[in-house]
Structures are given as C-alpha cells and as structure tokens.
C-alpha positions as CSV (number, residue, x, y, z in Angstrom):
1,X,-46.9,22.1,1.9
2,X,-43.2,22.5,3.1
3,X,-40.1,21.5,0.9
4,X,-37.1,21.9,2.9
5,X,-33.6,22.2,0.8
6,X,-30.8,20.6,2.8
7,X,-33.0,18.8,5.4
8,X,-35.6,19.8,7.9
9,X,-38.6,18.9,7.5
10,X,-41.1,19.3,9.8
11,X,-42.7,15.8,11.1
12,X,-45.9,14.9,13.0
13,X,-44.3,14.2,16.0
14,X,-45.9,16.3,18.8
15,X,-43.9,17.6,22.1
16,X,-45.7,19.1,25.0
17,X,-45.1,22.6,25.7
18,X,-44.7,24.4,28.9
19,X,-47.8,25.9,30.7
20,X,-47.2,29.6,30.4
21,X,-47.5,31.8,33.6
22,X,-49.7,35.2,33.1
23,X,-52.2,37.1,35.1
24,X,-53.5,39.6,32.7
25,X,-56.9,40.6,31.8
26,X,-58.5,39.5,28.4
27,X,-59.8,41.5,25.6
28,X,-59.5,44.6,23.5
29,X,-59.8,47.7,24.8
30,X,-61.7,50.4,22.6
31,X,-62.0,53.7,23.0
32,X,-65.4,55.3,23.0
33,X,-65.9,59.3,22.8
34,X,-62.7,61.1,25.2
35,X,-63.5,59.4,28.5
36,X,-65.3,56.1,28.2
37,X,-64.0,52.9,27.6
38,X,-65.5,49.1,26.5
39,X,-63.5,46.3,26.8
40,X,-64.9,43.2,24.4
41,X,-64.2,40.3,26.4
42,X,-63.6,36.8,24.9
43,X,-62.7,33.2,26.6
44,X,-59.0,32.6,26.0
45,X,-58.8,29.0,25.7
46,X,-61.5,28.9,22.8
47,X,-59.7,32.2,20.7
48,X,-56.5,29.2,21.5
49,X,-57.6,26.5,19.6
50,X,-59.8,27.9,17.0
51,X,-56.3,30.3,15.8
52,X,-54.1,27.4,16.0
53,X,-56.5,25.4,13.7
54,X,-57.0,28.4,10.9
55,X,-53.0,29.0,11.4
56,X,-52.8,25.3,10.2
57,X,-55.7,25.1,8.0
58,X,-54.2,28.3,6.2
59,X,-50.5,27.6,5.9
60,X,-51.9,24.2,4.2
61,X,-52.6,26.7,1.2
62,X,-48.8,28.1,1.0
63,X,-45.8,26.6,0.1
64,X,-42.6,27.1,2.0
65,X,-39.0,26.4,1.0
66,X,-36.5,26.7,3.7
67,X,-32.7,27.4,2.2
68,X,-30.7,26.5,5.2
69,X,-28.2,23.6,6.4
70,X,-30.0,20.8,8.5
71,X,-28.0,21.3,11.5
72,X,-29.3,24.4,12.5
73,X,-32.8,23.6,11.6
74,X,-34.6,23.5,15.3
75,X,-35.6,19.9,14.6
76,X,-32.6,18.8,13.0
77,X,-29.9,20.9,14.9
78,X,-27.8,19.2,17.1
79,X,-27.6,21.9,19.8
80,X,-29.4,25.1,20.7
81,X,-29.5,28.0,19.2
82,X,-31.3,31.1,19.5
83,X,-33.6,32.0,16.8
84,X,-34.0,35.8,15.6
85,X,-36.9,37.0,13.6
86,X,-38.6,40.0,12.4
87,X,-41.7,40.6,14.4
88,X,-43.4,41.3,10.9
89,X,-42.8,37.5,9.9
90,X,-44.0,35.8,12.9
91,X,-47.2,34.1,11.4
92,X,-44.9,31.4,9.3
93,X,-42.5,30.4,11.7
94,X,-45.5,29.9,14.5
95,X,-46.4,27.2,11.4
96,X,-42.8,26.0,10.5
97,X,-41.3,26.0,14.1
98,X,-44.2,24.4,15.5
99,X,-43.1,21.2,18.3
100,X,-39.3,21.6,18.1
101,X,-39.3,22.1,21.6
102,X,-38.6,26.1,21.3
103,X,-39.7,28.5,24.1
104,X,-40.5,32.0,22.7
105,X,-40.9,35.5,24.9
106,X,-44.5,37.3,24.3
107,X,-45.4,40.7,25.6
108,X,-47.7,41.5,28.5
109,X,-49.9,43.6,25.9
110,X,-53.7,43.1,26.6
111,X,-53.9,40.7,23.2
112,X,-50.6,38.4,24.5
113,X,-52.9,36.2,26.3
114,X,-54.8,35.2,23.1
115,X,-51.3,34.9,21.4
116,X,-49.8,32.8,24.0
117,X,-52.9,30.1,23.7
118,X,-52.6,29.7,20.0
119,X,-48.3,29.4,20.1
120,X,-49.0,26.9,23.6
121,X,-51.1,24.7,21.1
122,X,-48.4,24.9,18.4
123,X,-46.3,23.5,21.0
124,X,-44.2,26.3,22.1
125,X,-42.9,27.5,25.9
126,X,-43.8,31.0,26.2
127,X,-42.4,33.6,29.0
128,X,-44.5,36.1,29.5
129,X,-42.6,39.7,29.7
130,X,-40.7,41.9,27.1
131,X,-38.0,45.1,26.6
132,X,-40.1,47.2,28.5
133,X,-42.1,45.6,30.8
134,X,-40.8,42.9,32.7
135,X,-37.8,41.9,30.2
136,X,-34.7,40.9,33.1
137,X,-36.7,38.4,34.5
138,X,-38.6,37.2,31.7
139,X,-35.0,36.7,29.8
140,X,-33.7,35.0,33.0
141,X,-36.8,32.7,32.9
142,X,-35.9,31.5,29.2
143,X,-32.0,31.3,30.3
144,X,-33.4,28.7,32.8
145,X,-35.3,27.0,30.0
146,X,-32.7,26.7,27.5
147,X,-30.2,25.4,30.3
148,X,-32.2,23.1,32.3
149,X,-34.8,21.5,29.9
150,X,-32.8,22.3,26.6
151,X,-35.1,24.3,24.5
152,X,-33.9,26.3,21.5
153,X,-35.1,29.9,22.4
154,X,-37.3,32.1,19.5
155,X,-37.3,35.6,19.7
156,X,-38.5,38.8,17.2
157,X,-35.0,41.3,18.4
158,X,-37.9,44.5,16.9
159,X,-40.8,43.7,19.2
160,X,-42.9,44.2,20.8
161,X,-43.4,47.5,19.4
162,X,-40.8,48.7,17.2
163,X,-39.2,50.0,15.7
164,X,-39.9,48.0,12.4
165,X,-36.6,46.1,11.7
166,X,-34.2,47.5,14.2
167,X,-32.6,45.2,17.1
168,X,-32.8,45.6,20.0
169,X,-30.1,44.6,22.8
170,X,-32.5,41.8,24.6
171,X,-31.2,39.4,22.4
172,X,-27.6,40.2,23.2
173,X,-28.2,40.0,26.8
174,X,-29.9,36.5,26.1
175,X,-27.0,35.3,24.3
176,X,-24.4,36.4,26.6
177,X,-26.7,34.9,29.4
178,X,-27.3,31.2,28.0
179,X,-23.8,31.4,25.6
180,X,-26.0,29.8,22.8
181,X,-25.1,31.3,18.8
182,X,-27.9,33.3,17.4
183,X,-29.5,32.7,14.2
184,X,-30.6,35.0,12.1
185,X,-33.9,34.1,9.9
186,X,-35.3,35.7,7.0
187,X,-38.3,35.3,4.9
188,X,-39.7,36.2,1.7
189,X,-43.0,35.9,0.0
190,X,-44.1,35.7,-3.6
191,X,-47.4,36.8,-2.3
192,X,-49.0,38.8,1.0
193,X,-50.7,41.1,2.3
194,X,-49.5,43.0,4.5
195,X,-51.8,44.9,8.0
196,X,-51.6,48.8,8.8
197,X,-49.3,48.4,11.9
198,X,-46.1,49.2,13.2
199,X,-44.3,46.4,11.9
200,X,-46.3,46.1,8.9
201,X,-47.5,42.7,9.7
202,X,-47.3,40.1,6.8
203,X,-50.5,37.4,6.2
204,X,-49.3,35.2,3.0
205,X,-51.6,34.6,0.0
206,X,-53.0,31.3,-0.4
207,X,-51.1,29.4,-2.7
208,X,-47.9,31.8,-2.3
209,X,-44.6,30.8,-1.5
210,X,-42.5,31.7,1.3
211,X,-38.2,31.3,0.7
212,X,-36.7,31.4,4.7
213,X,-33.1,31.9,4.3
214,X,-31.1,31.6,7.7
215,X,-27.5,32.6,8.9
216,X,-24.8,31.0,10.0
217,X,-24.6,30.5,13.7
218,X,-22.9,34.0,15.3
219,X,-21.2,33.9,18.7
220,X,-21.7,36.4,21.3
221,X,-18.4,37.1,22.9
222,X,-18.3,38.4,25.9
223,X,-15.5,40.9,25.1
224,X,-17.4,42.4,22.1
225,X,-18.9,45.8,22.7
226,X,-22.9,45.5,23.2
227,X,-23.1,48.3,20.2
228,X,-20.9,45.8,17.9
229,X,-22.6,43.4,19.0
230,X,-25.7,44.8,17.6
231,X,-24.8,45.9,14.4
232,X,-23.3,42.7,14.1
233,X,-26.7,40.7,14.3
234,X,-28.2,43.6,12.5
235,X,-26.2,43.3,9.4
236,X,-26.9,39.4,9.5
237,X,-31.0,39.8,10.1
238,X,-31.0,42.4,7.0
239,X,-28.7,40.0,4.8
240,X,-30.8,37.1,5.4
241,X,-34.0,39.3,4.8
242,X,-32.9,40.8,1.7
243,X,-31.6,36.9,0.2
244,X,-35.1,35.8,1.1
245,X,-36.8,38.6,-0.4
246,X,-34.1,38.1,-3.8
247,X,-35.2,34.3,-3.8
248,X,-38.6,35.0,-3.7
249,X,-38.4,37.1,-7.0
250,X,-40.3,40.3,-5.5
251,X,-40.0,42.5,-2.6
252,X,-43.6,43.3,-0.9
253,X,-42.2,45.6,1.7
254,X,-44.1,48.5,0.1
255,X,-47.1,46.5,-0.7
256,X,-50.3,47.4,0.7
257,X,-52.4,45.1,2.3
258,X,-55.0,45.6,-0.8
259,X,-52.8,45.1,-3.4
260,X,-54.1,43.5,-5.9
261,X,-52.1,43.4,-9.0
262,X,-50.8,39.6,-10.4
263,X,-48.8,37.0,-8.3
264,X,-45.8,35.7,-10.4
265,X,-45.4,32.4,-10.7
266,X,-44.3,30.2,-7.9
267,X,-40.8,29.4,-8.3
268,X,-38.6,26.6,-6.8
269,X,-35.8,26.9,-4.6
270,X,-32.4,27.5,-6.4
C-alpha cells in the first residue's frame, strides 16, 4: 500500500526496460577448507522472476508514505533527474521506482546478474559496471541513456561496497556528464530488520511503514570544486535520511536484524 503526500503515486502502467548487457558467470562462490572452492550454480532468469514476484508480494504488506513535491517524483517529474540513494535502502525504491522509465548502474559482483534480472522485471535499464570496476564506461553508457531515450538515472553514491553512507564522486562525474540535478532520497522505517553486511542492509517488517523524504533538486556546476561538490550532496543525503528517520518516529540504524522488541504504532504522514 502506497500513500503518496503531494502526488506520485505509482500506477499500473508498465514500460519496457532495456535489455542489460553482461557476460559474467552465475552463482555464489564458497569457500571450502584453504584451497578448494564450490560454486552453487542457479539459472538466472528463474532467480528473476521468482525475486521480482516476492519483492511485490512483500512490499504488498508495508505501507509507504513518500513526503516530497510531485514534480520531482520519477513519474510525475517533468524532467530528469538523477536519483541518489543509500545502498542500504535499495529494496523499497526497486518497489516504489518500479516502470518510471529509470536506468540504474549494478556491479559486476558474481550476484549482479541475479540482481539485474529481478530490477529488468521491475522495469528498470541497468548498466552493468561500477567505481571500481568498469565505472567510465558504464557512467558514459547511462549519460547516453539519459540523453538519447530520456531516462531518469538511479544510483546508490556508497556502493557497491562501501563505505556505509559515504559518497562517492561517481555521482558527480554523472551529473557534470548529463547536466541533470541530483536528488537526494531518504527513507525511514517504523519497522526492519536489518542483514550483517557492509551497508547494513534493511528488509522492512510486514506491516511497517516506510516515510521517503527527498531533496530539492541540486545543480552540479561545473566551476564547483569536485570535494565541494561532495560534501555538498553529502550534507543533503544525511539531511534527508535523518528527516525520514524523525518522521518515522524511531531510528533502526543500531537495530539488529533479530530485534525483537515492539513495533510502535504506524503513524501517518505529517
């Protein structure tokens, strides 16, 4: 269930995405004794639909308020933008930003083909590539989206690896590229759990609520200093983090993911 404040909610309308363009091998490597290895191998497409399908099914079960002005909304806004969010946060937007013609950048990890399936079925583009490992050409390739086909771009400034909650410069470089405004997304939950990894990976409760709390749209300029520039959309991703995380009554930051003590009650947008 989504209530959008100020417009934006998200229709039925589908949009088909790009095909994404990988050659990576599938599975999970695990390490066995100090020189062996066994990779579990499963079909891609399958792991695709089935995680798109319990990414709807479960996001049925949580209720989301988005605190932000239509027009910069990626179905309501009438131009592009660049979306920044936490890598920590991802699993709601996949849900929220779902068929708004968006193209997102995804890593070239031994998981991101798995990843890329289920976001392709959401209805994103995806560019395979990241910071570290292919990042000047993968950021060219979603310059060339955003320009010629007109898609919003989505991108987590922290990934794909960390560290938690600090930006990185590939956003600034993407900005200066396309000259689209970035904004900064943040989101806070009532209820979560949260996994044992690097960016401390958040999986809402079911029947939780979820406050997103965006920015206003900041300009790159090309005379700014790249280290300005970064504090810049720093300060504005931990402001908008820290309002969502006020609106939703609670901060879980510290939460493990077996926490159990009582959810407070659900509480509407102000």
């Amino acid at each position: 269930m989504v209530a959008v404040e100020s417009g934006g909610v998200p229709s039925d309308v589908r949009w088909s995405s790009v095909d994404s363009t990988t050659a990576v091998r599938y599975g999970c490597p695990r390490r066995v004794g100090k020189e062996a290895a066994v990779r579990i191998t499963l079909p891609p497409q399958p792991v695709g639909v089935l995680g798109a399908a319990w990414l709807r099914c479960w996001m049925r079960t949580v209720h989301a308020y988005v605190h932000a002005d239509r027009m910069v909304w990626p179905r309501k806004a009438t131009q592009r933008y660049i979306y920044c969010i936490w890598h920590e946060n991802l699993l709601v937007p996949v849900h929220l930003f779902a068929h708004s013609h968006i193209a997102t950048l995804i890593s070239h990890h031994v998981d991101g083909e798995y990843i890329t399936r289920v976001v392709n079925r959401m209805g994103f583009a995806v560019v395979r590539g990241s910071s570290t490992r292919g990042g000047g050409s993968a950021l060219k390739r979603l310059a060339e989206l955003a320009r010629r086909r007109h898609h919003h771009i989505a991108l987590t400034p922290d990934g794909p690896r960390g560290p938690r909650r600090r930006l990185k410069g590939g956003v600034i470089c993407l900005a200066r590229l396309t000259g689209l405004p970035v904004i900064a997304v943040g989101f806070g939950y009532t209820a979560a759990w949260r996994l044992n990894s690097w960016d401390r990976f958040v999986i809402p409760r079911p029947g939780s609520t979820v406050h997103v709390c965006v920015s206003e749209p900041i300009f790159i300029s090309r005379q700014i200093d790249d280290e300005d520039a970064r504090r810049e959309l720093q300060r504005a991703m931990e402001r908008v983090q820290d309002e969502a995380e006020r609106r939703a009554g609670m901060l879980v930051a510290d939460f493990p993911a077996t926490d159990r003590r009582e959810r407070p009650p659900v509480r509407a947008a102000a």
